[in-house]
C-alpha positions in Angstrom: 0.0 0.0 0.0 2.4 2.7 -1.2 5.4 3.7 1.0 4.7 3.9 4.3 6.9 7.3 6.8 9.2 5.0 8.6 10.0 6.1 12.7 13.4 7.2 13.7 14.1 10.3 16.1 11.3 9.8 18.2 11.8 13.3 19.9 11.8 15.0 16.8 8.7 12.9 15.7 6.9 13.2 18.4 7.3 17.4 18.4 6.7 17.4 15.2 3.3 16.3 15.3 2.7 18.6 19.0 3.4 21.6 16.0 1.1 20.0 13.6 -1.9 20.1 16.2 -0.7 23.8 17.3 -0.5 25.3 13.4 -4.1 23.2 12.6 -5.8 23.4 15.6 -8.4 25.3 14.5 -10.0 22.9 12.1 -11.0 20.5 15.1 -13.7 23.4 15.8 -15.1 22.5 12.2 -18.4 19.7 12.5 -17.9 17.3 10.0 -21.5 17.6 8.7 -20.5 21.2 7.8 -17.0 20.0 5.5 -19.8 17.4 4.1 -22.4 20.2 3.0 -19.9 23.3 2.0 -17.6 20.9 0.3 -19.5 18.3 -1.8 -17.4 18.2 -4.8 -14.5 18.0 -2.5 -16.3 15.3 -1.4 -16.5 13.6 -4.3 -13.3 13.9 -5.7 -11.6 12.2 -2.8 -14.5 9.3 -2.6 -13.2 8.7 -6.0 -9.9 8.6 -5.6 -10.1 6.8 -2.3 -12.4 4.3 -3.9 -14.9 4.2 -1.2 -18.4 5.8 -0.9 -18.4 7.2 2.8 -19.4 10.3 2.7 -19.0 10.8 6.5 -15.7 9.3 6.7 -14.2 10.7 4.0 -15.3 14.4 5.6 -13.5 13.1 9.1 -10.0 12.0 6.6 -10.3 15.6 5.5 -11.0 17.2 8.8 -8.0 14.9 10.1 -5.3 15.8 7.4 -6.1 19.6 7.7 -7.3 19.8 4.1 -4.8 17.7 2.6 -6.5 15.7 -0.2 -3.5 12.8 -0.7 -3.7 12.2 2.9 -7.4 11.7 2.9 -6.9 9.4 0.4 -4.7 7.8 2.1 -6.4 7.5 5.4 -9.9 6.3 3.6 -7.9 3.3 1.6 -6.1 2.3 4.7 -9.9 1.8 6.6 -11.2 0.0 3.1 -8.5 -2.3 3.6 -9.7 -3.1 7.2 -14.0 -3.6 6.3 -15.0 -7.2 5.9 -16.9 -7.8 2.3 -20.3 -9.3 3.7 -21.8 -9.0 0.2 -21.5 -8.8 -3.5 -24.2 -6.0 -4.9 -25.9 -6.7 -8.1 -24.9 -4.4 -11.6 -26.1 -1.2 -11.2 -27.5 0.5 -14.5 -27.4 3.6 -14.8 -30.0 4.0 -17.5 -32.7 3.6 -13.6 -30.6 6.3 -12.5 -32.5 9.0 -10.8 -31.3 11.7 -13.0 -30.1 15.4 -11.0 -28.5 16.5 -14.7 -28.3 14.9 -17.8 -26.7 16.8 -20.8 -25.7 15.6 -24.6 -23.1 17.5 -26.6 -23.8 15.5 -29.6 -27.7 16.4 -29.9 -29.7 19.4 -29.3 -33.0 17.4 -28.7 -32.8 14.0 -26.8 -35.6 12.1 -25.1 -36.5 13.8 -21.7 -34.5 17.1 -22.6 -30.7 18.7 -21.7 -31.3 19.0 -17.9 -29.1 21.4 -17.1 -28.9 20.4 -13.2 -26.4 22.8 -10.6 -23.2 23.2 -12.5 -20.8 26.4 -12.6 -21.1 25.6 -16.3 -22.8 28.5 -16.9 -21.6 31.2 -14.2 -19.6 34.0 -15.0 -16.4 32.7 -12.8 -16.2 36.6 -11.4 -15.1 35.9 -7.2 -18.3 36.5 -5.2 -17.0 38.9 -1.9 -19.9 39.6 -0.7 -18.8 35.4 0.7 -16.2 37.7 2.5 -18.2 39.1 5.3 -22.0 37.4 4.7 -22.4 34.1 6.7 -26.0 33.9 6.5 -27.4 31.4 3.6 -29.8 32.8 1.0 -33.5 32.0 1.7 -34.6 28.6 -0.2 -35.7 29.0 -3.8 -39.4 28.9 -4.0 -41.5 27.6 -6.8 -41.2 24.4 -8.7 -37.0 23.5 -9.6 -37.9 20.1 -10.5 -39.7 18.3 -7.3 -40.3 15.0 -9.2 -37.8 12.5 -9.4 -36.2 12.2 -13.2 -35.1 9.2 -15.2 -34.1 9.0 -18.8 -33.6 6.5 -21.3 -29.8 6.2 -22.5 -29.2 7.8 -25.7 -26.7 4.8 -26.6 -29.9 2.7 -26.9 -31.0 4.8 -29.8 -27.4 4.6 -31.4 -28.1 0.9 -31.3 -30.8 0.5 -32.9 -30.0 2.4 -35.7 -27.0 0.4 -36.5 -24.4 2.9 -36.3 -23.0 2.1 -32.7 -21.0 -0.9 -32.3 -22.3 -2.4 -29.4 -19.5 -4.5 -27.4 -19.6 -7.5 -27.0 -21.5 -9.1 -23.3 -19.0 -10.5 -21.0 -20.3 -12.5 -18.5 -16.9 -13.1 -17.0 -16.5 -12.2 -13.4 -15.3 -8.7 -12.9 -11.4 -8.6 -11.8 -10.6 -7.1 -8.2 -8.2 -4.5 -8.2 -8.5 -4.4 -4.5 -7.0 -7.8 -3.7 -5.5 -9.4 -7.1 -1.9 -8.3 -8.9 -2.7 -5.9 -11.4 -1.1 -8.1 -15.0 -1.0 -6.9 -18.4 -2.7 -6.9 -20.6 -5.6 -6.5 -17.9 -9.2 -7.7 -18.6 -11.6 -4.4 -19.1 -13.0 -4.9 -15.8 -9.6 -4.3 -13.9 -8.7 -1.6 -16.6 -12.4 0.7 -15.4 -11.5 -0.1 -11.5 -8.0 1.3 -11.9 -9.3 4.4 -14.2 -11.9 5.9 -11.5 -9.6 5.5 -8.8 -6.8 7.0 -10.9 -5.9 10.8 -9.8 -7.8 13.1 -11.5 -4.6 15.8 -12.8 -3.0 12.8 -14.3 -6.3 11.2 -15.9 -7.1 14.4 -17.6 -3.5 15.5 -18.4 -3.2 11.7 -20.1 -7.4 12.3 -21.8 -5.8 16.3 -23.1 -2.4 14.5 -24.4 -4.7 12.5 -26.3 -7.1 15.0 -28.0 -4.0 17.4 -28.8 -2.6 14.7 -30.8 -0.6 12.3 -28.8 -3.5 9.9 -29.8 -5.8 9.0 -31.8 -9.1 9.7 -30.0 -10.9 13.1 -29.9 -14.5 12.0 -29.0 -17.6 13.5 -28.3 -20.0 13.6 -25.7 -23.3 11.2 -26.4 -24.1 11.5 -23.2 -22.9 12.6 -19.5 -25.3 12.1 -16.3 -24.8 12.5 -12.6 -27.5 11.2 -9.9 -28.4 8.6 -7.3 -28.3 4.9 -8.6 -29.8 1.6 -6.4 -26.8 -0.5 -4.6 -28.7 -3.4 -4.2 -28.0 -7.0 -3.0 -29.1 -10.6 -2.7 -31.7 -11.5 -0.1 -30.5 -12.9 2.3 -33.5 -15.7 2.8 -35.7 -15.3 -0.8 -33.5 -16.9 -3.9 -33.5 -15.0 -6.6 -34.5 -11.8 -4.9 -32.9 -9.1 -4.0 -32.8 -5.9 -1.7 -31.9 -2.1 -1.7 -29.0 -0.8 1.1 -28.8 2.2 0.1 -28.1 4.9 -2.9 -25.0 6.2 -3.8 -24.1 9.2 -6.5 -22.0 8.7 -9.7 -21.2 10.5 -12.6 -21.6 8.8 -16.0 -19.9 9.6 -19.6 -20.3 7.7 -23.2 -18.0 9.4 -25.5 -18.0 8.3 -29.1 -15.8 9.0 -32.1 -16.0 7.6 -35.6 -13.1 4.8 -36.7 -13.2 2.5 -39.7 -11.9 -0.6 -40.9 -10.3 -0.9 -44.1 -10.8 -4.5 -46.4 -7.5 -6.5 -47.3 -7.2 -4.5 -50.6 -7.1 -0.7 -48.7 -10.2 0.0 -51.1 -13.7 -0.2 -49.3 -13.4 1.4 -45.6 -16.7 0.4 -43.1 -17.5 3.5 -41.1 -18.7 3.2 -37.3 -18.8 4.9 -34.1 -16.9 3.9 -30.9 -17.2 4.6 -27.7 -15.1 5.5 -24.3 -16.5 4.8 -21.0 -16.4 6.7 -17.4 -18.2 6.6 -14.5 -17.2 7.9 -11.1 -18.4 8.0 -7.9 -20.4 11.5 -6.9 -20.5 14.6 -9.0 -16.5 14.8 -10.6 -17.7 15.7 -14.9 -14.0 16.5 -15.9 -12.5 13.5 -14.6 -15.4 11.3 -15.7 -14.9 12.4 -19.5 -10.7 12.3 -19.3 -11.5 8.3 -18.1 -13.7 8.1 -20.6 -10.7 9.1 -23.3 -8.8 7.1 -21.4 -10.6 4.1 -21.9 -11.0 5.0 -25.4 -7.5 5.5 -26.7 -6.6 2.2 -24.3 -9.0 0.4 -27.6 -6.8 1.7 -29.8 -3.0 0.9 -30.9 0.0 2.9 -31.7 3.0 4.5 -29.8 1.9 7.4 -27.9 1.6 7.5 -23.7 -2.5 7.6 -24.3 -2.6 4.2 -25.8 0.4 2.0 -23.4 -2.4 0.7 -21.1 0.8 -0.5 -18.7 2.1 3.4 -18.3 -1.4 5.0 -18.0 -2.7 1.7 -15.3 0.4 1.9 -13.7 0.9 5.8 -12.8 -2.1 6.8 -12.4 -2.6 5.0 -8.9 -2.7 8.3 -6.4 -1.3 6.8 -3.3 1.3 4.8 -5.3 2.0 8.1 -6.8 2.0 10.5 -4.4 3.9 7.6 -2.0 6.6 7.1 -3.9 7.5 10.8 -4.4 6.7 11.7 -1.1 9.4 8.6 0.3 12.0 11.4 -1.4 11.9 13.3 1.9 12.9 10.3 4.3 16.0 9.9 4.6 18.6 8.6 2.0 22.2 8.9 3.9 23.5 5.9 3.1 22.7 5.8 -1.1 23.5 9.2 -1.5 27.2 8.9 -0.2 27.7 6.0 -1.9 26.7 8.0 -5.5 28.7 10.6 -4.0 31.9 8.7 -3.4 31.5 7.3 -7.3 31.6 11.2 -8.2 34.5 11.8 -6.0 36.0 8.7 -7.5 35.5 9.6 -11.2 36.9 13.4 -10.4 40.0 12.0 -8.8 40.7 9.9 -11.7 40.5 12.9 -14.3 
């Protein structure tokens, strides 16, 4: 699980962490419902990366590392490693989502409407300081914002039956576990989607923009990007074949498509077609949703760029592997580095 800050100079450990309670101390005034209401996307982000749906714990991690998002991360996948898997939940589909926004980019008019949903999409990006010395919140909206609950059909389903969607192929193979097997190469789709929405989200998108500015082959568009609540549900635990609702949890969903063609053995007649890149993350994280969805979809195609090496973009994209392994630079390295110095010395002396 990443590198791990070994102990040494307990003295200087211990005051160490006596200054880290005095220079943070006033977060531990904060309640954690008000980190999980002021900072949802925050929220989110770090669900995902974490790879856990706990809202309330993942507030606490925050709360705990003083804002730190890699430590959160880090403290949420250490618990996950600890919780005992009771249960196996059945698919969920998001096409029974219950729908809080649901755009296309590739068509104006789509069955049940662009529902715009709460986005900063459309604000002006000017700094609001009246946030500066106003505490109060606004008085609720009044009027009807869309009381009912919304689902939509998926707009995929309308590709496929017109023909011009190649639908994948159904694999009834059980999905891999990234949590408890090796990660090998080349992984089974399954593995390659666990390791994608856990990935961290700069690297995901800087990977998804290397591919659209040309260090790839796929520059898709959206078909269809949805965020809302979808059923977790599980087996009964005394009625076969029946199963039960635990709970709801909030993802983000994106099908990106781009045409490709296959050529015949002659080079003459080309077969035109759309593909398509999938993403879904847990809560309400659009940019990093649509970069895994690039991801996924340059990882169908082959060549030489950074985009399409699934081993390079599974491998590094790992947060806590990531930010571990750089972080390890601060510990101490005495011993190597005086043995690379005594080779310099070495080679000087010899000139």
């Amino acid at each position: 699980m990443a590198y791990v800050a070994v102990k040494g100079g307990e003295k200087a450990i211990e005051q160490s962490l006596k200054l880290l309670d005095i220079f943070h101390s006033c977060s531990k005034s904060i309640p954690i419902e008000d980190i999980k209401k002021n900072f949802p996307l925050l929220i989110d982000k770090i669900m995902s990366e974490a790879g856990l749906y706990a809202p309330d714990y993942t507030a606490l991690a925050l709360k705990q590392s003083k804002g730190s998002i890699e430590e959160s991360v880090f403290l949420l996948r250490a618990y996950r490693s600890t919780l005992k898997r009771d249960y196996y939940s059945s698919v969920c589909d998001c096409k029974d989502m219950r729908i809080i926004r649901r755009i296309s980019a590739a068509f104006k008019d789509v069955p049940g409407g662009q529902i715009l949903g709460p986005t900063f999409d459309y604000t002006h990006r000017l700094l609001n300081f009246d946030l500066l010395t106003k505490n109060r919140i606004k008085k609720p909206v009044t009027g009807d914002v869309g009381a009912e609950d919304i689902y939509c059909g998926r707009i995929d389903d309308i590709l496929y039956k017109d023909g011009v969607l190649d639908k994948p192929e159904e694999d009834n193979t059980e999905p891999f576990d990234v949590t408890s097997n090796l990660l090998t190469y080349p992984a089974p789709r399954s593995a390659r989607l666990q390791t994608l929405t856990r990935s961290e989200e700069g690297f995901l998108e800087g990977v998804a923009y290397s591919a659209m500015r040309g260090y790839g082959a796929v520059h898709p568009t959206v078909s269809e990007l949805r965020s809302g609540y979808v059923a977790v549900k599980i087996p009964h635990p005394i009625i076969e074949g029946e199963f039960i609702t635990v709970g709801e949890i909030m993802v983000t969903e994106v099908e990106a498509l781009w045409p490709s063609h296959t050529e015949s053995e002659d080079g003459d007649d080309e077969n035109f077609s759309l593909s398509g890149g999938y993403g879904c993350v847990l809560g309400r994280n659009e940019t990093k949703c649509i970069a895994m969805s690039i991801c996924d979809a340059s990882l169908n195609t082959t060549g030489p760029t950074p985009s399409q090496d699934e081993e390079f973009v599974l491998t590094h994209g790992d947060c806590l592997e990531m930010q571990g392994f750089l972080s390890h630079l601060k510990l101490p390295h005495y011993v190597t580095f005086q043995s690379k110095l005594d080779r310099v010395r070495a080679t000087k002396e010899e000139k």
